[in-house]
mmCIF file as Biopython writes it, N, C-alpha, C and O atoms, coordinates in Angstrom:
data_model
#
loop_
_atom_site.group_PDB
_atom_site.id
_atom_site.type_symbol
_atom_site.label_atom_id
_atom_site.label_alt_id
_atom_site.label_comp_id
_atom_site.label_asym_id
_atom_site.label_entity_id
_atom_site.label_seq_id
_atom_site.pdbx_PDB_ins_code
_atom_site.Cartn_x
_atom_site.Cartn_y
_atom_site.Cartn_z
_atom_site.occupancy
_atom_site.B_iso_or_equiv
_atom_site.auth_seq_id
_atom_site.auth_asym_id
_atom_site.pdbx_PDB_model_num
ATOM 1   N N  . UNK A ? 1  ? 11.006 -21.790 14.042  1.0 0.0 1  A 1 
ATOM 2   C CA . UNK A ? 1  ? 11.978 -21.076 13.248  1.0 0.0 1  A 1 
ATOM 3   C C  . UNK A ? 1  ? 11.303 -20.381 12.063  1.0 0.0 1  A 1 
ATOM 4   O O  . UNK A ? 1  ? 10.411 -21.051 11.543  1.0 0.0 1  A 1 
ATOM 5   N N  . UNK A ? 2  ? 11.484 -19.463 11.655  1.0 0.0 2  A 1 
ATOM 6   C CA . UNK A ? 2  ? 11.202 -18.213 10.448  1.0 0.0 2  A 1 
ATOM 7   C C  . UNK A ? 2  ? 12.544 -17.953 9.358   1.0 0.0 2  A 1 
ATOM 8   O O  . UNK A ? 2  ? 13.374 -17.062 9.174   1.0 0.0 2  A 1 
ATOM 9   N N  . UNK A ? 3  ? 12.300 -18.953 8.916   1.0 0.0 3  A 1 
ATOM 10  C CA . UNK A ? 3  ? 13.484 -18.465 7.532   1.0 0.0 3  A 1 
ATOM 11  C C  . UNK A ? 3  ? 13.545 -18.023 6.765   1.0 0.0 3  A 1 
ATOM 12  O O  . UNK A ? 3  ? 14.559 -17.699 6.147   1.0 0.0 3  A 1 
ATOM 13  N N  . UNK A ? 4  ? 11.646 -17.718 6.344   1.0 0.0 4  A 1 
ATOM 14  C CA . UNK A ? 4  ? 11.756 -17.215 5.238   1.0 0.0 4  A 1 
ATOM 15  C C  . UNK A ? 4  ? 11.746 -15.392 5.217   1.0 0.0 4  A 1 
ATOM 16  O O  . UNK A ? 4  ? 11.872 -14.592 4.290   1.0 0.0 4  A 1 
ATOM 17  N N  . UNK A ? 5  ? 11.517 -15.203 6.813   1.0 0.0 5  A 1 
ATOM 18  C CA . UNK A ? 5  ? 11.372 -13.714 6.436   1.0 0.0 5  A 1 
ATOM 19  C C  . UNK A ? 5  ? 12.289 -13.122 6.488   1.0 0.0 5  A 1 
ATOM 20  O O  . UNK A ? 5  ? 11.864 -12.039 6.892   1.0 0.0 5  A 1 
ATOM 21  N N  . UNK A ? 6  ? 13.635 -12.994 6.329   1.0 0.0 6  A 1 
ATOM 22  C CA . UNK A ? 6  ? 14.500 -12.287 5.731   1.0 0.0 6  A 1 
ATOM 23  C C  . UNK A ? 6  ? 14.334 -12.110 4.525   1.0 0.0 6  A 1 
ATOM 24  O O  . UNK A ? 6  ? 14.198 -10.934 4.187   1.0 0.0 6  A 1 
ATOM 25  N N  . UNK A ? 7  ? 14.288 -13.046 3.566   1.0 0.0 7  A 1 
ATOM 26  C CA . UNK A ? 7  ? 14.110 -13.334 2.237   1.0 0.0 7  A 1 
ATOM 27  C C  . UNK A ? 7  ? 12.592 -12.578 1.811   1.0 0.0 7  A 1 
ATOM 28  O O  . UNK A ? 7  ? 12.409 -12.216 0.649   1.0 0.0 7  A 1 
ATOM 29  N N  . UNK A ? 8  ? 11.562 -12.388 2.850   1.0 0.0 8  A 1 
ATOM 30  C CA . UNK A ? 8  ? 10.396 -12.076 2.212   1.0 0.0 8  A 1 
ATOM 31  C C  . UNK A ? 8  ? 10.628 -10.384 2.039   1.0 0.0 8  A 1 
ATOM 32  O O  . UNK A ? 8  ? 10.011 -9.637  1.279   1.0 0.0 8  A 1 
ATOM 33  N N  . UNK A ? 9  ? 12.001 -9.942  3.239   1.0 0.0 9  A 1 
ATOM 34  C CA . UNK A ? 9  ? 12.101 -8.731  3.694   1.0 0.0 9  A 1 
ATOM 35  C C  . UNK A ? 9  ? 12.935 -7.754  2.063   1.0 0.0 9  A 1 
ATOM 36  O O  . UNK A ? 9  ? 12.803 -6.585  1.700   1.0 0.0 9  A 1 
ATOM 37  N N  . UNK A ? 10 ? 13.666 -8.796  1.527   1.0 0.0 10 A 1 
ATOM 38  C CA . UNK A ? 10 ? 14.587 -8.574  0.763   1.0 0.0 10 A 1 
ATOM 39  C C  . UNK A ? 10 ? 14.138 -8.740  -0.742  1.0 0.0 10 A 1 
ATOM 40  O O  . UNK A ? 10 ? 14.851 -8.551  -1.728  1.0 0.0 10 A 1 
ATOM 41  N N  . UNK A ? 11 ? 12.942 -9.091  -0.725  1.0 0.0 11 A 1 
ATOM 42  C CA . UNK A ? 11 ? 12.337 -9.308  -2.160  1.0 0.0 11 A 1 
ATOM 43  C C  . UNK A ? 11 ? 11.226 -8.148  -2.019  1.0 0.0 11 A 1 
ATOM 44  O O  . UNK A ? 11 ? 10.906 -7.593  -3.071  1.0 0.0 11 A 1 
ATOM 45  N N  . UNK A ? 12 ? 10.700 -7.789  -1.006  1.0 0.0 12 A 1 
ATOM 46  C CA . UNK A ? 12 ? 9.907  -6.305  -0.870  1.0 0.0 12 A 1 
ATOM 47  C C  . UNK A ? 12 ? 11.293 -5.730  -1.154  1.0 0.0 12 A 1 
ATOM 48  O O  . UNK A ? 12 ? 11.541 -5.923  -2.345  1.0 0.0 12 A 1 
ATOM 49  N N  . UNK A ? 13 ? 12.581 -4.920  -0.358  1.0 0.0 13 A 1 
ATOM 50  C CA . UNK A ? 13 ? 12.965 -4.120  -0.870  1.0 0.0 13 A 1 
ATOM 51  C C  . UNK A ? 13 ? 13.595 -3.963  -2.489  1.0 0.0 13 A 1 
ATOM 52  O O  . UNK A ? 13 ? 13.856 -2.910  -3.071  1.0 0.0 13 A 1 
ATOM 53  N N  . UNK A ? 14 ? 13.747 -5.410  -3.014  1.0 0.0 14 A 1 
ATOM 54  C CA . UNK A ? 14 ? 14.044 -5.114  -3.918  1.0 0.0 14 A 1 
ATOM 55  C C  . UNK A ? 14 ? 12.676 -4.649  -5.261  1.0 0.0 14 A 1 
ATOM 56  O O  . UNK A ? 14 ? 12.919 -3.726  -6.039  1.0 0.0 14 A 1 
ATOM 57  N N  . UNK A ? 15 ? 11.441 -5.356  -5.336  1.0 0.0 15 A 1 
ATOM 58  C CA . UNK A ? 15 ? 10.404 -4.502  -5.736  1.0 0.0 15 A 1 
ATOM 59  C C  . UNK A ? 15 ? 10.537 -3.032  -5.709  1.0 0.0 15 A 1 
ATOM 60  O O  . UNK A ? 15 ? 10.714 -2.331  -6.705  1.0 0.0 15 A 1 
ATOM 61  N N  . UNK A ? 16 ? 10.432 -2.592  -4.405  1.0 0.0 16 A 1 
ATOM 62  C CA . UNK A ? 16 ? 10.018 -0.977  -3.767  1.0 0.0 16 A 1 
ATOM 63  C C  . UNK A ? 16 ? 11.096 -0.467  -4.899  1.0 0.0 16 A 1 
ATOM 64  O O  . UNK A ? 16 ? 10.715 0.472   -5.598  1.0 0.0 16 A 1 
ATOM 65  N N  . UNK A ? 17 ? 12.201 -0.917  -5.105  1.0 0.0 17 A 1 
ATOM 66  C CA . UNK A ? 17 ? 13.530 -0.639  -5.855  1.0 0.0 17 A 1 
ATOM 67  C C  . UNK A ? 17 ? 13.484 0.220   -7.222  1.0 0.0 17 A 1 
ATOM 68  O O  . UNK A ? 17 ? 13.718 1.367   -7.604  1.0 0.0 17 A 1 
ATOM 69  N N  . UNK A ? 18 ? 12.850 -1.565  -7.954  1.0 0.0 18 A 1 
ATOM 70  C CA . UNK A ? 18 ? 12.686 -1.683  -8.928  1.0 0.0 18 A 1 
ATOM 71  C C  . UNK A ? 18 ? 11.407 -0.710  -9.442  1.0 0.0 18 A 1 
ATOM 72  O O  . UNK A ? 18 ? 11.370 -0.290  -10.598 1.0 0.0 18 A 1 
ATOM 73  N N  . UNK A ? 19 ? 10.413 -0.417  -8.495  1.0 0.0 19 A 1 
ATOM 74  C CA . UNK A ? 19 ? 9.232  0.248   -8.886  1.0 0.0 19 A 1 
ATOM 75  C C  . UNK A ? 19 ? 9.766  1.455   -8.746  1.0 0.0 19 A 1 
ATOM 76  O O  . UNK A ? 19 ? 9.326  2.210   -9.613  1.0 0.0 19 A 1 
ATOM 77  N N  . UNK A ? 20 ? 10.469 1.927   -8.083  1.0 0.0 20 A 1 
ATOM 78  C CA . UNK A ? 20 ? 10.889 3.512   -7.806  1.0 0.0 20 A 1 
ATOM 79  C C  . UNK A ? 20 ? 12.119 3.462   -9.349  1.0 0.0 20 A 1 
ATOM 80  O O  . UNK A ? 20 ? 12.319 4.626   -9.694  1.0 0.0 20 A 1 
ATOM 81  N N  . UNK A ? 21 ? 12.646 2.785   -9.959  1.0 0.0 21 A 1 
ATOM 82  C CA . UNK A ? 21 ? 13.721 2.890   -10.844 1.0 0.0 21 A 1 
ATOM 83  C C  . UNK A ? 21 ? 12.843 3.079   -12.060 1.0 0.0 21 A 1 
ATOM 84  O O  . UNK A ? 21 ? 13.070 3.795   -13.036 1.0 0.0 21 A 1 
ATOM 85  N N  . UNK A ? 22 ? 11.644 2.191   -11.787 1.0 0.0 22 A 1 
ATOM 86  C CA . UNK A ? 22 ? 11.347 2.545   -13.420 1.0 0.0 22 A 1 
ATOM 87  C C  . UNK A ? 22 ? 10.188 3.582   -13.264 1.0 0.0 22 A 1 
ATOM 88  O O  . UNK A ? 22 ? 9.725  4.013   -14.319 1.0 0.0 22 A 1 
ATOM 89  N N  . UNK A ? 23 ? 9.761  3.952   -12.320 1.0 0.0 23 A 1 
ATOM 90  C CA . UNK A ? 23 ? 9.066  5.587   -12.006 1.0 0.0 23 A 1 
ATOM 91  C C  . UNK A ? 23 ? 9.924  6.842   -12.649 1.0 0.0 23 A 1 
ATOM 92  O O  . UNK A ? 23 ? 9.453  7.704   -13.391 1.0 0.0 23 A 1 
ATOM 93  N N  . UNK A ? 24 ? 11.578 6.729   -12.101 1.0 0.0 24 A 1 
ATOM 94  C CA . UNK A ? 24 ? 12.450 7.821   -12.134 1.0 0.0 24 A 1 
ATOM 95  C C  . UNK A ? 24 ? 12.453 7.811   -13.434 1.0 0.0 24 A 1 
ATOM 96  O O  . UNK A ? 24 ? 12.285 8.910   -13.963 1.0 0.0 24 A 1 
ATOM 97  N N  . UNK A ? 25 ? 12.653 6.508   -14.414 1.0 0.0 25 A 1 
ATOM 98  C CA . UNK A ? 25 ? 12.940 6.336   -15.849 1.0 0.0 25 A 1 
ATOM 99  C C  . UNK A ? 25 ? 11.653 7.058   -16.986 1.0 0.0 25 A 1 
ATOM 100 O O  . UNK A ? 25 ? 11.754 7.537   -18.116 1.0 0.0 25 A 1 
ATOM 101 N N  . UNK A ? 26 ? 10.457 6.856   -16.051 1.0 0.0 26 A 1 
ATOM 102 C CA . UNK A ? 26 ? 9.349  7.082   -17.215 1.0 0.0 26 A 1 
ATOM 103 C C  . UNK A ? 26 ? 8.896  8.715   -16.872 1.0 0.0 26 A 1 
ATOM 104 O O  . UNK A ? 26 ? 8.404  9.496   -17.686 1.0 0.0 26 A 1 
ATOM 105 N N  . UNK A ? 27 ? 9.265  9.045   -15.163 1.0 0.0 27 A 1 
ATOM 106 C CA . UNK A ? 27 ? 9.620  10.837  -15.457 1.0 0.0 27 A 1 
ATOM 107 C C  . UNK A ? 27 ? 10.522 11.155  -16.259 1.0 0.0 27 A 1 
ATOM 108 O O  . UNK A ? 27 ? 10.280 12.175  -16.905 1.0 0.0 27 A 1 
ATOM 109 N N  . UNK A ? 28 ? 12.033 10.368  -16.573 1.0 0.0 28 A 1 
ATOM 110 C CA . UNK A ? 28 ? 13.097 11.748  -16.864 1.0 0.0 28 A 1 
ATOM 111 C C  . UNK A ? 28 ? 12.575 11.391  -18.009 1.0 0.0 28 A 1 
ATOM 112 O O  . UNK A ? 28 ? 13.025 12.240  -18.779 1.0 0.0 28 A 1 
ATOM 113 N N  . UNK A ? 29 ? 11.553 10.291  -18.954 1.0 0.0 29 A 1 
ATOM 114 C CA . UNK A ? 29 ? 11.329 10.429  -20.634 1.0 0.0 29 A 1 
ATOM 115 C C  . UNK A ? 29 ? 10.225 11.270  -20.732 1.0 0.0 29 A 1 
ATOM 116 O O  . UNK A ? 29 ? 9.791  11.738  -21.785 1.0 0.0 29 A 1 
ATOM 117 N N  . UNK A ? 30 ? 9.809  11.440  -19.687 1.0 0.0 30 A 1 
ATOM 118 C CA . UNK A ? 30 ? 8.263  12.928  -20.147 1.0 0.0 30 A 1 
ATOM 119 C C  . UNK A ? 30 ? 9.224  13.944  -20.052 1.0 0.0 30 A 1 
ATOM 120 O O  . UNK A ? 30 ? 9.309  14.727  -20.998 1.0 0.0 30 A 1 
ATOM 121 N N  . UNK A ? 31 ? 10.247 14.126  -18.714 1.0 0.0 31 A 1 
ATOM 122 C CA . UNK A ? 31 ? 10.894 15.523  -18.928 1.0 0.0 31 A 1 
ATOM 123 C C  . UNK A ? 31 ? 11.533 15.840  -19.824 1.0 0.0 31 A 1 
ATOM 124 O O  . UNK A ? 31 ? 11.776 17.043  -19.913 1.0 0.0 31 A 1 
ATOM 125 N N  . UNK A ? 32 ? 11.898 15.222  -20.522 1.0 0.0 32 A 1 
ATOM 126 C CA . UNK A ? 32 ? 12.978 14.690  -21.922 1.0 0.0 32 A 1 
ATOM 127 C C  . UNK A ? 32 ? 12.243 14.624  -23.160 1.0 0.0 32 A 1 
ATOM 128 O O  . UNK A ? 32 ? 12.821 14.341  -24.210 1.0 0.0 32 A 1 
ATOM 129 N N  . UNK A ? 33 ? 10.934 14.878  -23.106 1.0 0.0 33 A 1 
ATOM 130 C CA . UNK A ? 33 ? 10.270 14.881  -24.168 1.0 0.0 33 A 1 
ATOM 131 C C  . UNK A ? 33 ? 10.049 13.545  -25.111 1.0 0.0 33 A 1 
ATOM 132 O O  . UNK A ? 33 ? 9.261  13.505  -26.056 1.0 0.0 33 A 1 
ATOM 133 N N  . UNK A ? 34 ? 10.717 12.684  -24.767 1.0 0.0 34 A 1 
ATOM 134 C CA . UNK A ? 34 ? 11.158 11.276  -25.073 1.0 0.0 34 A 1 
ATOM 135 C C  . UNK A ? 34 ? 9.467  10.090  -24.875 1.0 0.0 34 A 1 
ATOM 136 O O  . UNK A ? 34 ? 8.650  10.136  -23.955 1.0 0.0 34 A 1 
ATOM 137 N N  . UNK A ? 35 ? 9.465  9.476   -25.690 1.0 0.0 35 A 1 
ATOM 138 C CA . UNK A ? 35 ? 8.116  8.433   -26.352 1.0 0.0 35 A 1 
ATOM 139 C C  . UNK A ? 35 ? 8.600  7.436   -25.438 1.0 0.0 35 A 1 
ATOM 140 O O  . UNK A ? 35 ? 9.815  7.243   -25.389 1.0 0.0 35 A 1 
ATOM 141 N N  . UNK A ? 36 ? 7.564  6.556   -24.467 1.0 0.0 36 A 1 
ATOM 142 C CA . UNK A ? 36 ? 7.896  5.620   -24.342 1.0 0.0 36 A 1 
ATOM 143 C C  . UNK A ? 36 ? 6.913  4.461   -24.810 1.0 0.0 36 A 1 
ATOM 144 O O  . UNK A ? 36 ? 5.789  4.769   -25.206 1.0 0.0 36 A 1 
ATOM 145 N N  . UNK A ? 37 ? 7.289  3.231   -24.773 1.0 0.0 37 A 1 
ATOM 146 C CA . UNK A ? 37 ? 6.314  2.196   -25.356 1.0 0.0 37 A 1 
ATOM 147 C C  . UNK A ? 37 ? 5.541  1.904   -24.248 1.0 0.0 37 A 1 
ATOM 148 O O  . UNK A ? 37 ? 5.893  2.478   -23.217 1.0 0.0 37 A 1 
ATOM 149 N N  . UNK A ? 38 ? 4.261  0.921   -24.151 1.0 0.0 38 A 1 
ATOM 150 C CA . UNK A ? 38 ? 3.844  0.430   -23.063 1.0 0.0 38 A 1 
ATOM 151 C C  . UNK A ? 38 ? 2.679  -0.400  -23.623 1.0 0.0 38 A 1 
ATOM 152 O O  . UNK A ? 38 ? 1.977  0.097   -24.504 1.0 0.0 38 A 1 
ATOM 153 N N  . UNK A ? 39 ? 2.402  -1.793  -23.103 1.0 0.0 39 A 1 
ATOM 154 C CA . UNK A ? 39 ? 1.521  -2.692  -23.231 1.0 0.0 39 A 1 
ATOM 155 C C  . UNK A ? 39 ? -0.079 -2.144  -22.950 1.0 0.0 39 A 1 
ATOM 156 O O  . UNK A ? 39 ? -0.688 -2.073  -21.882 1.0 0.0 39 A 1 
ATOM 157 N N  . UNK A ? 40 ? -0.377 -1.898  -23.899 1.0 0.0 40 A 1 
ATOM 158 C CA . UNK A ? 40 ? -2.236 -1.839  -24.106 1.0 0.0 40 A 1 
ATOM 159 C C  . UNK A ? 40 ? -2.828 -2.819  -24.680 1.0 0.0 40 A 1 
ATOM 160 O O  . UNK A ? 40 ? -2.364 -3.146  -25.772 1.0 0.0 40 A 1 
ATOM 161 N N  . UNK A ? 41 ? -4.184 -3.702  -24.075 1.0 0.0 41 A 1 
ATOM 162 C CA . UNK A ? 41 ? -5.070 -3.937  -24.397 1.0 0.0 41 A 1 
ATOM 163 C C  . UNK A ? 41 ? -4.539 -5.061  -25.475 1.0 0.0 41 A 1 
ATOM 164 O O  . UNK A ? 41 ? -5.321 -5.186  -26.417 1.0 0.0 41 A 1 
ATOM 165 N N  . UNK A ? 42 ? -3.685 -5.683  -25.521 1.0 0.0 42 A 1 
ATOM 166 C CA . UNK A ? 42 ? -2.926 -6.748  -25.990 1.0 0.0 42 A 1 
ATOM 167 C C  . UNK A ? 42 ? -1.773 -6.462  -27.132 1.0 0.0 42 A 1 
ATOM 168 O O  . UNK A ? 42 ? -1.179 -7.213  -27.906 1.0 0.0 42 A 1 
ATOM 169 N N  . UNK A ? 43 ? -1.707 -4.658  -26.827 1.0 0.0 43 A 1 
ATOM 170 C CA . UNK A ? 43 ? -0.985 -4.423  -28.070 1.0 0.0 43 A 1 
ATOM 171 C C  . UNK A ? 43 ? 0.489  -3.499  -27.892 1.0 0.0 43 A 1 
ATOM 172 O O  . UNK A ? 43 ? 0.648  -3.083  -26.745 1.0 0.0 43 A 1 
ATOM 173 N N  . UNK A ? 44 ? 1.297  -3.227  -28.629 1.0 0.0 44 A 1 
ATOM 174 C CA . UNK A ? 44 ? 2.438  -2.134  -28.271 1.0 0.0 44 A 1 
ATOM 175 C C  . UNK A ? 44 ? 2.040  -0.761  -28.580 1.0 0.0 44 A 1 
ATOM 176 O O  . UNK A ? 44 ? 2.110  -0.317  -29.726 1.0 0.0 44 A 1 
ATOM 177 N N  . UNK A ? 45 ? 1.640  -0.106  -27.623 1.0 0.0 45 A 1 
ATOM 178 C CA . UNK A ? 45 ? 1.750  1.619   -27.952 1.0 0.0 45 A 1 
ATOM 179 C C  . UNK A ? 45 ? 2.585  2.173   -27.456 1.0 0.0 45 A 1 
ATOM 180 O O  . UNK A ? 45 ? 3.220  1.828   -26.460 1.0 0.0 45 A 1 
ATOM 181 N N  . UNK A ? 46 ? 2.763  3.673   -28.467 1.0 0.0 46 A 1 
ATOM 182 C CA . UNK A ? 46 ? 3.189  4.284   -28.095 1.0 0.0 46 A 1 
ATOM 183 C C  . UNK A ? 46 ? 3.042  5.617   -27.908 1.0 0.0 46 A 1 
ATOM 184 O O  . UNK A ? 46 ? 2.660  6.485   -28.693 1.0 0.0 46 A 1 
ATOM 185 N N  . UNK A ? 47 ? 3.449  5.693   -26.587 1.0 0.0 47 A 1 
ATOM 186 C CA . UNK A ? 47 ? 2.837  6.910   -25.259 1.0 0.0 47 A 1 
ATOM 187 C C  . UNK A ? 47 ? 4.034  8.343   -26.296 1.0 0.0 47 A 1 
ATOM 188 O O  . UNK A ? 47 ? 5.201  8.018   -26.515 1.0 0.0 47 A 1 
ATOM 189 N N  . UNK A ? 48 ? 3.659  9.395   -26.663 1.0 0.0 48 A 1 
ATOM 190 C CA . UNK A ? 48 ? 4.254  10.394  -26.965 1.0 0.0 48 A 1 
ATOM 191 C C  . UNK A ? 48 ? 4.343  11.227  -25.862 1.0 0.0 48 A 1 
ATOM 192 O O  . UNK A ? 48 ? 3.325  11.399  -25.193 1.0 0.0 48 A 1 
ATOM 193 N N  . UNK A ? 49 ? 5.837  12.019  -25.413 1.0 0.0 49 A 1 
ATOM 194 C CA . UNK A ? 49 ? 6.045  12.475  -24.218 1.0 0.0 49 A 1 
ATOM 195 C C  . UNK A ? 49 ? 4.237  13.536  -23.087 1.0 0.0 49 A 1 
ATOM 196 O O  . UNK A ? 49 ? 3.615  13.484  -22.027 1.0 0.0 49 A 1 
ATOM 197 N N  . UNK A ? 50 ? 4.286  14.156  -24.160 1.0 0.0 50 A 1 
ATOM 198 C CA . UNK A ? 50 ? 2.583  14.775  -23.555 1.0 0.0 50 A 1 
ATOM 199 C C  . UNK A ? 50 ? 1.417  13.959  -23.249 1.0 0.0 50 A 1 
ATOM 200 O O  . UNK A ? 50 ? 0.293  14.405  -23.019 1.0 0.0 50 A 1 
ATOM 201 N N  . UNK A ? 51 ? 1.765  12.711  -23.263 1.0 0.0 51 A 1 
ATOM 202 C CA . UNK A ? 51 ? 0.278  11.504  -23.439 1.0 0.0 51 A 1 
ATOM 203 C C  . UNK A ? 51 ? 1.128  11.339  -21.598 1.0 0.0 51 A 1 
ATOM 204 O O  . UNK A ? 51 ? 0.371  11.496  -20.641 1.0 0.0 51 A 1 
ATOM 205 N N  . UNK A ? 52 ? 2.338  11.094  -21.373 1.0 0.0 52 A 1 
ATOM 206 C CA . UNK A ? 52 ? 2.686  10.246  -20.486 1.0 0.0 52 A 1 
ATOM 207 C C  . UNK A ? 52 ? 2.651  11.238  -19.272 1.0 0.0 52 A 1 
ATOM 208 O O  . UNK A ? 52 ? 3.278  12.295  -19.194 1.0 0.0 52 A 1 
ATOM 209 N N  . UNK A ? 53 ? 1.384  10.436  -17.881 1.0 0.0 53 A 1 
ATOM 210 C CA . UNK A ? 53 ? 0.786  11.020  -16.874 1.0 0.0 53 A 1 
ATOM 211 C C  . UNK A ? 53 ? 2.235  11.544  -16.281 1.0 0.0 53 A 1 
ATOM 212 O O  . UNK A ? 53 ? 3.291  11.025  -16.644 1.0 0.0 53 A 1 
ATOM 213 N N  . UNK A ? 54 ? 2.190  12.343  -15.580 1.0 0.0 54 A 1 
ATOM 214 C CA . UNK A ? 54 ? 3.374  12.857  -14.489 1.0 0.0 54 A 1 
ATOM 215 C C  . UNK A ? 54 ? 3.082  11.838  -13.333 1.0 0.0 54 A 1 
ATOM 216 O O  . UNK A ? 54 ? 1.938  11.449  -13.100 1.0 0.0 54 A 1 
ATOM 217 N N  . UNK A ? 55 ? 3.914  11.528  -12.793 1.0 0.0 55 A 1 
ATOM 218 C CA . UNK A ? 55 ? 4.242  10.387  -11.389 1.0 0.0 55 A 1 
ATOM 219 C C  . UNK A ? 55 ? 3.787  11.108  -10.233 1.0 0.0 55 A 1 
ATOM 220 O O  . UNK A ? 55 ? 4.502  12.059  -9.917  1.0 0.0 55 A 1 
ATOM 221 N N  . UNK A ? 56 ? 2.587  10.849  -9.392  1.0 0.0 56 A 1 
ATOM 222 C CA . UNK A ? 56 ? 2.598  11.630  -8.457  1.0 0.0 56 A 1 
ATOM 223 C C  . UNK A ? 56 ? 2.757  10.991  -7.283  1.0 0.0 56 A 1 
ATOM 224 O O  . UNK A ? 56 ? 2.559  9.806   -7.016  1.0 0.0 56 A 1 
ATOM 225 N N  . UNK A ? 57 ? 3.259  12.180  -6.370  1.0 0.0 57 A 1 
ATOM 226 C CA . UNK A ? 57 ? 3.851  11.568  -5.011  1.0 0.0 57 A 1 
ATOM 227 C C  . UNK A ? 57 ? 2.892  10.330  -4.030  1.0 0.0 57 A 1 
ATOM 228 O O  . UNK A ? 57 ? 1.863  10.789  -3.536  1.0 0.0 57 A 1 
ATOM 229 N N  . UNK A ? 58 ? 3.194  8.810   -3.741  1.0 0.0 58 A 1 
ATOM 230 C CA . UNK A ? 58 ? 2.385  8.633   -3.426  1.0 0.0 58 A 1 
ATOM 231 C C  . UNK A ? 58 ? 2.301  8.373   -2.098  1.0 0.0 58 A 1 
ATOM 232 O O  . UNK A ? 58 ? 1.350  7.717   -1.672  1.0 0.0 58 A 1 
ATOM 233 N N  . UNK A ? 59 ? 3.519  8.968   -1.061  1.0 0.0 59 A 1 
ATOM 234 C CA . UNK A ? 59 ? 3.974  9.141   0.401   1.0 0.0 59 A 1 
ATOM 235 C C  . UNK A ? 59 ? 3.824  10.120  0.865   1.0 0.0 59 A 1 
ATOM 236 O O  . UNK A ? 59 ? 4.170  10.310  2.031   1.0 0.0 59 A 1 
#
């Protein structure tokens, strides 16, 4: 019996999800001109909209 792979099936799609949600979020704040924060090197920076890379397609 295999029980767990539904569950292994359903925690990949929810990742793939979550990684594509906060992709869409950190394009529309570059398109938006909008700062976002992000963990460096043990510290809080912050990315000013022109610092933050464009998302490129990776399919």
């Amino acid at each position: 019996m295999n029980t767990l792979k539904p569950r292994q099936l359903l925690s990949t799609k929810i990742n793939e999800g979550v990684k594509a949600a906060i992709a869409a979020a950190i394009e529309k704040h570059r398109k938006l001109g909008e700062s976002i924060a992000i963990w460096q090197d043990g510290k809080v920076v912050i990315l000013t909209a022109d610092r933050i890379p464009p998302i490129s397609a990776e399919k």
